[in-house]
N, C-alpha and C positions, 0 to 999 in steps of 0.2 A: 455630592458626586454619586452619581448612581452606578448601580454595581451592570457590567454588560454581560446579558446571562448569552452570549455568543461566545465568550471566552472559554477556553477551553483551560482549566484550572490544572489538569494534570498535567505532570511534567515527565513522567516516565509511565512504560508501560512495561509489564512482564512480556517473556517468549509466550507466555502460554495466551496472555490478553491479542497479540500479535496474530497468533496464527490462528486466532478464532477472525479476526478481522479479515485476511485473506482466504480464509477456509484449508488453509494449508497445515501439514505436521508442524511440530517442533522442529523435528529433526532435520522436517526443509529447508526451515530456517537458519540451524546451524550448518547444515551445509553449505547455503548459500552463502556464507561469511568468509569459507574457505576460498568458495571460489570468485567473489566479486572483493575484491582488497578494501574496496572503502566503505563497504559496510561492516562498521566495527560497535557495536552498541557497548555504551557504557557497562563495566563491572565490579561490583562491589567486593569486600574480601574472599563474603564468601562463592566468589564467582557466578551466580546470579546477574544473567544480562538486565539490561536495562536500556528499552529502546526508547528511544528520544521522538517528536513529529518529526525532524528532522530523517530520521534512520527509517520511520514508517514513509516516507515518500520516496526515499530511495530503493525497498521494500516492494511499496506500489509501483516503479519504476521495472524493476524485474519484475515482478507478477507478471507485467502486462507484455513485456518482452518474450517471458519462458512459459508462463500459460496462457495467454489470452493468443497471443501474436503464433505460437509455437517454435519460437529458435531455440535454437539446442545453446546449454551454455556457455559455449567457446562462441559462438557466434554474438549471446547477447553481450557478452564479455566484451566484444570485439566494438560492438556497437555503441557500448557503454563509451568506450576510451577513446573510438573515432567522433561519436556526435553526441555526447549525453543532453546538450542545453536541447536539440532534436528527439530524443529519448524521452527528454523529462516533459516537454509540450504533449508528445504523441499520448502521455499515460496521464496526463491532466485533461488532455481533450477525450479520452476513452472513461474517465473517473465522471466526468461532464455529462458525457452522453449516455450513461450508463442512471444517471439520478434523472436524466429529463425520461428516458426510457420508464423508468419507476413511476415518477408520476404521471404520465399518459396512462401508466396500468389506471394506475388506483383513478383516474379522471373516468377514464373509463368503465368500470367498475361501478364509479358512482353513477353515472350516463345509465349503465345499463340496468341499475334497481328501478331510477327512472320509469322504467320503460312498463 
């Protein structure tokens, strides 16, 4: 059986691994915990979070609500609880077109030494 180097071996991630991934504080993050109920990342004794893929898509889910979209967050809050299955498509189709965005650069890029 061959090993599938697409897998993603890791199983948790620190706040600090987290918010270099969204570009955002720590502190963004722990605040966002206070105010979205169901992001709650795993913690150890010594209280040290431990976010899951699961808690990073919920994560990605607000990013794209409170910084990309700009709703305030009573509002993404609001939006989370009336349509999240709606939430979670709109920040996988923005997560989507954000990598095809990335490679047109670098296609491009390549095109233009080309030239």
């Amino acid at each position: 059986m061959a090993l599938n180097p697409n897998k993603n071996l890791k199983l948790y991630y620190s706040i600090k691994e987290v918010a270099t991934i969204f570009s955002v504080n720590e502190s963004t993050l722990r605040y966002w915990e206070t105010e979205f109920p169901h992001l709650r990342p795993k913690t150890n004794g010594q209280k040290v979070r431990q976010y899951t893929d699961k808690d990073i898509e919920q994560i990605r889910t607000i990013y794209n609500l409170v910084k990309v979209r700009g709703f305030k967050l009573a509002a993404a809050r609001k939006m989370l609880n009336a349509n999240r299955l709606g939430a979670d498509r709109s920040a996988d189709v923005l997560h989507t077109l954000m990598g095809v965005r990335d490679d047109l650069k670098a296609l491009k890029k390549q095109l233009d030494t080309l030239s």
